[in-house]
Every structure is written in structure tokens, then in C-alpha cells.
NULO-717239 format. One line per 3 residues: number of its first residue (from 1); their letters; for each residue x, y, z of N, C-alpha, C. Coordinates in Angstrom, 1 decimal, always signed. Layout:
residues N
NUM) a) X Y Z X Y Z X Y Z | ...
END
This chain:
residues 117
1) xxx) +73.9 +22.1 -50.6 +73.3 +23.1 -51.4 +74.3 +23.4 -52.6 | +73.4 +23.6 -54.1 +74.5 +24.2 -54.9 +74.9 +25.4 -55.1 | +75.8 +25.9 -55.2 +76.0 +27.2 -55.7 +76.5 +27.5 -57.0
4) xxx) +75.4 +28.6 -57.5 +75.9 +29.2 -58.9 +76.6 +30.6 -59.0 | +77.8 +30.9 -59.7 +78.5 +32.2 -59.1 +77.6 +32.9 -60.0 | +78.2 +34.5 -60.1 +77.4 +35.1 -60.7 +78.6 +35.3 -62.2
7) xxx) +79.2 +35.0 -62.6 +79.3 +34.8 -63.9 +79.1 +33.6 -64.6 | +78.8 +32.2 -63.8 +77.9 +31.0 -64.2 +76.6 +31.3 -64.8 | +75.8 +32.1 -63.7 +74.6 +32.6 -64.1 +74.4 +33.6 -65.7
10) xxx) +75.5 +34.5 -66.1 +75.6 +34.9 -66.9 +76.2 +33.9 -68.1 | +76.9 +33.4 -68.2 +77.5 +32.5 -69.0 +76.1 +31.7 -69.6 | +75.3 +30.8 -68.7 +74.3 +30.0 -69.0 +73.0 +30.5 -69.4
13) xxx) +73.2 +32.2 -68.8 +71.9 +33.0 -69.2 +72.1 +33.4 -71.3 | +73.5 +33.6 -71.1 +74.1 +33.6 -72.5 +73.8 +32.4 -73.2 | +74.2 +31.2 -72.7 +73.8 +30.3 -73.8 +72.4 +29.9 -74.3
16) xxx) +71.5 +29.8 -73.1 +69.9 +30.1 -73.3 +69.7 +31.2 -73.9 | +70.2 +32.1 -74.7 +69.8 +33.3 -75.8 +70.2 +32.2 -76.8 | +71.4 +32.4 -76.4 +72.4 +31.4 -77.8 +71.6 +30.3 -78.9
19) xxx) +71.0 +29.1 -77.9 +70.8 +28.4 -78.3 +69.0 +28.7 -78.4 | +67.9 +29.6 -77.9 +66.6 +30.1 -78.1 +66.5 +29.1 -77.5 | +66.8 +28.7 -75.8 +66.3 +28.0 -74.9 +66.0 +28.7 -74.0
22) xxx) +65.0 +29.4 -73.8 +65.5 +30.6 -72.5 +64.0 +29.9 -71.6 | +63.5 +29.4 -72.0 +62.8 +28.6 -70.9 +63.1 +27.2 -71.1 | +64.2 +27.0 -70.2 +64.9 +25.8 -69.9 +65.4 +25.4 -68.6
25) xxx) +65.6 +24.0 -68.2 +66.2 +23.8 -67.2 +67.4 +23.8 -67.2 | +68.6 +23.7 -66.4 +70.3 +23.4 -66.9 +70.1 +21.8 -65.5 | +70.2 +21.0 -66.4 +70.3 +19.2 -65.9 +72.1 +19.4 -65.5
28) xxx) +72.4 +18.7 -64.1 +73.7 +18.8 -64.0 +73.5 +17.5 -63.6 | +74.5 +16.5 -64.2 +74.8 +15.0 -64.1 +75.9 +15.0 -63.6 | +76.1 +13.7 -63.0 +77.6 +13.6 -62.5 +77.5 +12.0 -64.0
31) xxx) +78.6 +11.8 -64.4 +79.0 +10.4 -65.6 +79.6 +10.2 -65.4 | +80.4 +8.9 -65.8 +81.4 +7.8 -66.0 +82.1 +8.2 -66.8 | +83.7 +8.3 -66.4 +84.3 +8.8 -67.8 +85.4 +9.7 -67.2
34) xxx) +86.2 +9.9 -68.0 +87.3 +10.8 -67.4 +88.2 +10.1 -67.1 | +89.7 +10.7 -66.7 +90.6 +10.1 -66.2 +90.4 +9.1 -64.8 | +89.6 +9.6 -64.2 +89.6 +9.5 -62.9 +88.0 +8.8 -62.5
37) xxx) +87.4 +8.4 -63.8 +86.7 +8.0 -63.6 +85.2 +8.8 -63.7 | +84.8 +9.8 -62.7 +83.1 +10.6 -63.2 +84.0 +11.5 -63.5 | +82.7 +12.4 -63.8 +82.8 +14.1 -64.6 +81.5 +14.3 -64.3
40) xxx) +81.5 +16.1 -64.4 +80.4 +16.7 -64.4 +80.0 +16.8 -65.8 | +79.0 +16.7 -66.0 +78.0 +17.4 -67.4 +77.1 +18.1 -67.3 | +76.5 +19.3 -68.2 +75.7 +20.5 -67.8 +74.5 +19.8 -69.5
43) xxx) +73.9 +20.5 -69.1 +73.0 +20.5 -70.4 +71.7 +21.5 -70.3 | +71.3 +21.7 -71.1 +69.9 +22.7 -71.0 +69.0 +21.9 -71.5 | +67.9 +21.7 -71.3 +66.7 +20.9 -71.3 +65.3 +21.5 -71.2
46) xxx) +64.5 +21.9 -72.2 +63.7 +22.5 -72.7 +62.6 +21.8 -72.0 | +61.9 +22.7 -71.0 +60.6 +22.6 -69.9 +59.8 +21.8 -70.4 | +59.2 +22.5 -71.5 +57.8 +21.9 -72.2 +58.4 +20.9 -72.8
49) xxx) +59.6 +20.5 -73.2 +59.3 +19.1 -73.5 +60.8 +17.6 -72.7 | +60.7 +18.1 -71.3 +61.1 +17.8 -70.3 +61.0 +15.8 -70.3 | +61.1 +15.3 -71.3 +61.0 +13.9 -71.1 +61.8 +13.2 -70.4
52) xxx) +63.1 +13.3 -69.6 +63.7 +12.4 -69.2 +63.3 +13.0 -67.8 | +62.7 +13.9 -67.4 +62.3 +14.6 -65.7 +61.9 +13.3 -65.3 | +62.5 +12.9 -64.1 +62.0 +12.0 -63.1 +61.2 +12.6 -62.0
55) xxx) +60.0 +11.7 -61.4 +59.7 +12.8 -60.3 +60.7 +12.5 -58.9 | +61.6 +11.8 -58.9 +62.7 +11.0 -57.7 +63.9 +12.4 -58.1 | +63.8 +13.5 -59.5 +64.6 +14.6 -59.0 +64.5 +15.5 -58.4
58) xxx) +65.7 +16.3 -58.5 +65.7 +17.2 -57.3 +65.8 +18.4 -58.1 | +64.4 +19.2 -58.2 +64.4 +20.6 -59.2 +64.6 +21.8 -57.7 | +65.7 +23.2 -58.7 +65.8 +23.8 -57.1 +65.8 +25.0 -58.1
61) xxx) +65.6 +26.1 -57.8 +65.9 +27.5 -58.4 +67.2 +28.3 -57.7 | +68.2 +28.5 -58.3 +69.5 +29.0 -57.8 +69.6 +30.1 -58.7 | +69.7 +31.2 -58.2 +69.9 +32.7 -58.7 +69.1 +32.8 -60.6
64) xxx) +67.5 +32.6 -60.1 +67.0 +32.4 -61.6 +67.1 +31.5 -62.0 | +68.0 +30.6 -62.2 +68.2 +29.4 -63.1 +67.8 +28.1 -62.6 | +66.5 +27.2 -63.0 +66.0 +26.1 -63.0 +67.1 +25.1 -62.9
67) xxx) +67.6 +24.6 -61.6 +68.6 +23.0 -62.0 +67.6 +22.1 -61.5 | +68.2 +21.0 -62.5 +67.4 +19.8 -61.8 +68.3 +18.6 -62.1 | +68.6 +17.7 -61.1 +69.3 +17.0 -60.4 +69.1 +15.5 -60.5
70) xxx) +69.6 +14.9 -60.7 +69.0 +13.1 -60.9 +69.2 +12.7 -59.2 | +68.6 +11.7 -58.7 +69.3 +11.4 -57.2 +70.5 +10.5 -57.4 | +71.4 +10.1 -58.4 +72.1 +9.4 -58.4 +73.7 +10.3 -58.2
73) xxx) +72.9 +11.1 -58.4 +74.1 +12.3 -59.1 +74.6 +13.4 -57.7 | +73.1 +13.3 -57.0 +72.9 +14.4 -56.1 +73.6 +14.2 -55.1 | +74.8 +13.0 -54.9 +75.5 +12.9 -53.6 +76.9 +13.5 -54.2
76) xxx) +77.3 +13.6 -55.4 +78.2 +14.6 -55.9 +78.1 +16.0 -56.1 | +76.9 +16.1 -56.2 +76.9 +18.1 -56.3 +76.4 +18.6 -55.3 | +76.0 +18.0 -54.1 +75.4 +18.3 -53.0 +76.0 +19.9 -52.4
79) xxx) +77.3 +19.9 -52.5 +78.2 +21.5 -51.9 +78.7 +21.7 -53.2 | +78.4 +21.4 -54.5 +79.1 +21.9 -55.2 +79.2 +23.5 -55.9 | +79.8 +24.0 -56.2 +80.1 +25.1 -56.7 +80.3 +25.8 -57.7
82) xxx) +79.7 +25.8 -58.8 +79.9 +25.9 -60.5 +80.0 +27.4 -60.3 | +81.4 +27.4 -61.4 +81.8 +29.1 -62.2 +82.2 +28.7 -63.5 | +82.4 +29.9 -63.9 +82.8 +30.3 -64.8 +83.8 +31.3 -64.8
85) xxx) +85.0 +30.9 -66.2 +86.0 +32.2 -66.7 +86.5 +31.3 -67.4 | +87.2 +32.7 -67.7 +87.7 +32.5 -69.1 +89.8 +32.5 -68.9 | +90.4 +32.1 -70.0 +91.6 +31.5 -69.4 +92.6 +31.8 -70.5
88) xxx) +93.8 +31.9 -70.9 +94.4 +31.6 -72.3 +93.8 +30.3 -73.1 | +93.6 +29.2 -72.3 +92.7 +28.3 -73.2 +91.5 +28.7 -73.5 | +91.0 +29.6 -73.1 +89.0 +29.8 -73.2 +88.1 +29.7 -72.4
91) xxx) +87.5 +29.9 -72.6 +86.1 +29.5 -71.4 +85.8 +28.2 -71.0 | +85.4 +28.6 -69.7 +84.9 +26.8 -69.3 +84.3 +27.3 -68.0 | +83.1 +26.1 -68.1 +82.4 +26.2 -66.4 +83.7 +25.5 -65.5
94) xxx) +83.3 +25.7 -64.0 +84.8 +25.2 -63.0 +84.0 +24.6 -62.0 | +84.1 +23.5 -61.7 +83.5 +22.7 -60.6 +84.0 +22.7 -59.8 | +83.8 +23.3 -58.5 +84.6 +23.2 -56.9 +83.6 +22.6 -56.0
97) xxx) +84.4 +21.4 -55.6 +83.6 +20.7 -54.3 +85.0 +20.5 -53.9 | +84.3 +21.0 -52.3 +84.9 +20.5 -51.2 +84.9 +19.5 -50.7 | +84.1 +18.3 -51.2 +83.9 +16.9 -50.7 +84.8 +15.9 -51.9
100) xxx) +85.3 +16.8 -52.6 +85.9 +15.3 -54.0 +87.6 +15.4 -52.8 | +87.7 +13.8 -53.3 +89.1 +13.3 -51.9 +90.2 +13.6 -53.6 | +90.1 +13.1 -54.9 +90.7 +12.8 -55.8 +90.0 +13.3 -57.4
103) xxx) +91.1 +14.6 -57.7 +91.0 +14.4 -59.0 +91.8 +14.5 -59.9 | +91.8 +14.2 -61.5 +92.9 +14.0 -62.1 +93.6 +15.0 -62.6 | +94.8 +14.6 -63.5 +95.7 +16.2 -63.5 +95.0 +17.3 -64.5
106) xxx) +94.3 +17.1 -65.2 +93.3 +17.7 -66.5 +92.3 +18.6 -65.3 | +92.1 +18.2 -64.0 +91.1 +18.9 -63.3 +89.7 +18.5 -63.4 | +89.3 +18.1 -64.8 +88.1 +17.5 -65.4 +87.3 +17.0 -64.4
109) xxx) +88.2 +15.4 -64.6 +87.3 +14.2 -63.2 +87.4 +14.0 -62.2 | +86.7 +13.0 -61.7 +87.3 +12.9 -60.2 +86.9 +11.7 -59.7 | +87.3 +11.1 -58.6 +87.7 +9.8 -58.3 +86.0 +9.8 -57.1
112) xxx) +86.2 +10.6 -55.9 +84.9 +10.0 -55.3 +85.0 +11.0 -54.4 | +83.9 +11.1 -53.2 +83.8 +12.5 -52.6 +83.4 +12.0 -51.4 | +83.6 +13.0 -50.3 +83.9 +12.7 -49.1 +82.4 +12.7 -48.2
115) xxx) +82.2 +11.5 -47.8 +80.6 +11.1 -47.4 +80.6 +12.4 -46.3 | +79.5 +13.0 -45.7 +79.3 +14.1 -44.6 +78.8 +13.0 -43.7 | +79.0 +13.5 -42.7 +78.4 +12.9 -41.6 +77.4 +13.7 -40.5
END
């Protein structure tokens, strides 16, 4: 299951003002890239015109907020944990999973995550 804290929720509720997406989904991908190889990516994706929606995703409602999930992706965010705050560097969402074995010194990527059994 994923969890969204409640300043995530505010943060993204904020950007959907921001950007006049407020009926949107927030797409969470896992990509290639990074020190370590994947990274998370967040994006907002406008319902009505929803073209990359597969019907093989995984759409869930988490405190208000529409995610929807690719299945490629979905063995990385499965317990994941998205926050937000703010830092001397600035804002930034914070990804915590308890299943990643490896990530890099930036915090960003990460190498691969611990199969459940």
C-alpha cells in the first residue's frame, strides 16, 4: 500500500491550484536514471485527457488524491511512502521504502528493492 503524509497531500494539493490541474491524477513512475540506476517521478495528469492510462494500471484514492500506477513500476512503490518538507536546500517530495536494499549518496535513486515473500 502507498502512503501519502499529510504535508504530501498539501504540497500536491498546492501544485494542482498552481498549475489549474485540480482535476488530476498524480502518475508515480519508478525510471531509469540516477546514480544508482531508477528514480521516482511524480507528474499530474489531467483526467479528461488521460491518454497514456492503461487499463493493466493500478488507480487507488489515497487521502483525496487520484494515483495511478503503471504495473511495471508497482513492485517499487508497493510500501512506499511519499513526504514532503522543506530543508536549507528547499522543498522536495521524500521517498521512503522499506524494501529499497541500495541507494545512492544524493538519496535520489536507488539500486533495487527487497522482493516480500
Amino acid at each position: 500500500m502507498v502512503e501519502i503524509t499529510s504535508t504530501a497531500v498539501a504540497e500536491i494539493d498546492r501544485l494542482k491550484r498552481n498549475r489549474q490541474m485540480t482535476d488530476s491524477f498524480l502518475r508515480l513512475r519508478v525510471k531509469s536514471g540516477g546514480c544508482s540506476g531508477l528514480f521516482y517521478n511524480l507528474e499530474l495528469e489531467d483526467i479528461s485527457e488521460n491518454l497514456d492510462h492503461q487499463e493493466s494500471d493500478r488507480t487507488m484514492e489515497i487521502q483525496g488524491i487520484q494515483v495511478i500506477v503503471d504495473p511495471q513500476s508497482w513492485q517499487y512503490v508497493e510500501h512506499l511512502q511519499l513526504d514532503y518538507s522543506e530543508d536549507l536546500m528547499g522543498g522536495g517530495f521524500r521517498f521512503h521504502n522499506p524494501q529499497i536494499k541500495q541507494t545512492c549518496g544524493c538519496g535520489i535513486s536507488f539500486a533495487e528493492v527487497e522482493q516480500q515473500t
